[in-house]
C-alpha positions in Angstrom: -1.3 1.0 -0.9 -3.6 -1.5 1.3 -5.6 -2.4 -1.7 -2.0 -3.8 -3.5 -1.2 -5.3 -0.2 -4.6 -7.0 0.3 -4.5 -8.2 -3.5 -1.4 -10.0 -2.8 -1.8 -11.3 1.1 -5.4 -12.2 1.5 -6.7 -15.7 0.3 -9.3 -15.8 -2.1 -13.2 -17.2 -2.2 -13.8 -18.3 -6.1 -13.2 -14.4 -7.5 -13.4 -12.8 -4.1 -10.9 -11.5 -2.1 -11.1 -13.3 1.4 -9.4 -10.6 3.8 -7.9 -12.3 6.7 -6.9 -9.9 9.9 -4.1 -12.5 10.7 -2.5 -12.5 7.5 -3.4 -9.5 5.7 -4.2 -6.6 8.1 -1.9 -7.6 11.5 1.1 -7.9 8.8 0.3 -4.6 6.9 3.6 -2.1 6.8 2.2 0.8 8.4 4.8 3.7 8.0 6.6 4.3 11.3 8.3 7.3 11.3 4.6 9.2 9.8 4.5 12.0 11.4 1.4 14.5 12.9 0.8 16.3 9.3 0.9 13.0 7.2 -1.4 11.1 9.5 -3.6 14.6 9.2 -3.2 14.4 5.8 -4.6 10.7 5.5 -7.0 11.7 7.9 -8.7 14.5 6.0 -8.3 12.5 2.5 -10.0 9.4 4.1 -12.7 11.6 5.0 -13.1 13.1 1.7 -13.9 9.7 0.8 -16.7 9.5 3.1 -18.1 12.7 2.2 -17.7 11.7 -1.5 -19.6 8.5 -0.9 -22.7 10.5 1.2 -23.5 11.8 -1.9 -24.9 9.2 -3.5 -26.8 7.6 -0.6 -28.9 5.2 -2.8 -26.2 3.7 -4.3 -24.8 0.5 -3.2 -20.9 0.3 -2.5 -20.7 -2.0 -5.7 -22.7 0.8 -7.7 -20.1 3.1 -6.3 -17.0 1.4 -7.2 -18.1 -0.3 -10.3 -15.3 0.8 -12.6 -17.5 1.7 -15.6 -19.7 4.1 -13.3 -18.2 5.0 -10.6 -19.2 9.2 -9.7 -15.7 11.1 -10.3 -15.5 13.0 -7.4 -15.3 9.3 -5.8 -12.4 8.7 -8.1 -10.8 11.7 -7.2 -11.4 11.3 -3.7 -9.3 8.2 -3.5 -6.8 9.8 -5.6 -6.1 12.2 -3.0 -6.3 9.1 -0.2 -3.9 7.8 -2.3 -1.0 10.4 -2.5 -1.2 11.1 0.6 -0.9 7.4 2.2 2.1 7.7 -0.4 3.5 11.1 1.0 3.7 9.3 4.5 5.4 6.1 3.0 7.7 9.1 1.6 7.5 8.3 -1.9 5.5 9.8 -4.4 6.2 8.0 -7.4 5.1 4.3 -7.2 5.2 3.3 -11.2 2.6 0.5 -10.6 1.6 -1.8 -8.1 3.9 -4.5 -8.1 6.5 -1.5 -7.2 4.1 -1.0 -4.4 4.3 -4.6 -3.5 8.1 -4.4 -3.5 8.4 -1.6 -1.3 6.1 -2.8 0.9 7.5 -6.0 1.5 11.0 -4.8 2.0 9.6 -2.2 4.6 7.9 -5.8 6.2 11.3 -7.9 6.2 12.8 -4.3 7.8 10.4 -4.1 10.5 10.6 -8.2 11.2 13.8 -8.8 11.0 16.2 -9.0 14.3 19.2 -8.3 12.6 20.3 -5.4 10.6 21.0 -5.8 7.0 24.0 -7.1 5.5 25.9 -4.9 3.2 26.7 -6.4 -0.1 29.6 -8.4 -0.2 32.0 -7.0 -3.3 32.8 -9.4 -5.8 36.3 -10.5 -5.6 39.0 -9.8 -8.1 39.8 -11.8 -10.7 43.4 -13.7 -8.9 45.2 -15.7 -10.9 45.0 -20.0 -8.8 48.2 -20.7 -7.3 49.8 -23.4 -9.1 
C-alpha cells in the first residue's frame, strides 16, 4: 500500500525514487479506525519480513528484492504484509495499484478536508422552457 503511494508522491532522481518525508511519508493515509488485532496483525507480518530477510545475511537488499531472484519465502513474506495492511484499510480486494492509488487518495481528501462531503446533486428533469 506505501509502495503505490511512494510510486506516485515521491519525486524522482534519474530512475530512482527520491522519498521525501514532507511529501510522501507526513501525507501517507494511515487507516484511522485500525484497531488492536489489525495493527497486531501488521505487526507480526512486518516481522516476518524481517525474519525472512535474516536468512540470507550475505545478500544485499538489491540481491533480495531483485525481481528475477528474489528467495520466495521473501515474496511470500510481503504477501502476508500486504493483506494484512489491506485487512486494516478494510478491503481485501485492491484489483491493481492504481485502485490502490484511488482509495488512497480519497481516504487523504477525507481526512484533509474541513467540510463533509456533498451529496450528489440529482440531475433535473427534463421541464419543458416557459415560452
Amino acid at each position: 500500500m506505501h509502495m503505490a503511494w511512494v510510486r506516485i508522491t515521491a519525486g524522482r532522481l534519474e530512475s530512482r525514487i527520491r522519498y521525501s518525508a514532507k511529501y510522501t511519508y507526513n501525507t501517507f493515509p494511515w487507516p484511522r479506525d485500525a484497531n488492536e488485532k489489525a495493527i497486531k496483525a501488521i505487526e507480526s507480518a512486518a516481522q516476518g519480513v524481517l525474519d525472512a530477510r535474516a536468512k540470507f545475511p550475505k545478500s544485499s537488499l538489491a540481491d533480495l528484492y531483485d525481481p528475477l531472484t528474489m528467495p520466495p519465502e521473501l515474496t511470500k513474506a510481503h504477501q502476508a504484509l500486504d493483506r494484512a495492511v489491506d485487512a486494516a484499510y478494510g478491503k481485501k480486494d485492491f484489483k491493481s495499484d492504481a485502485e490502490r492509488v484511488a482509495f488512497l487518495f480519497e481516504l487523504y481528501r477525507q481526512y484533509t478536508t474541513l467540510l463533509p462531503a456533498e451529496a450528489p446533486k440529482k440531475a433535473a428533469r427534463g421541464r419543458k422552457a416557459k415560452v
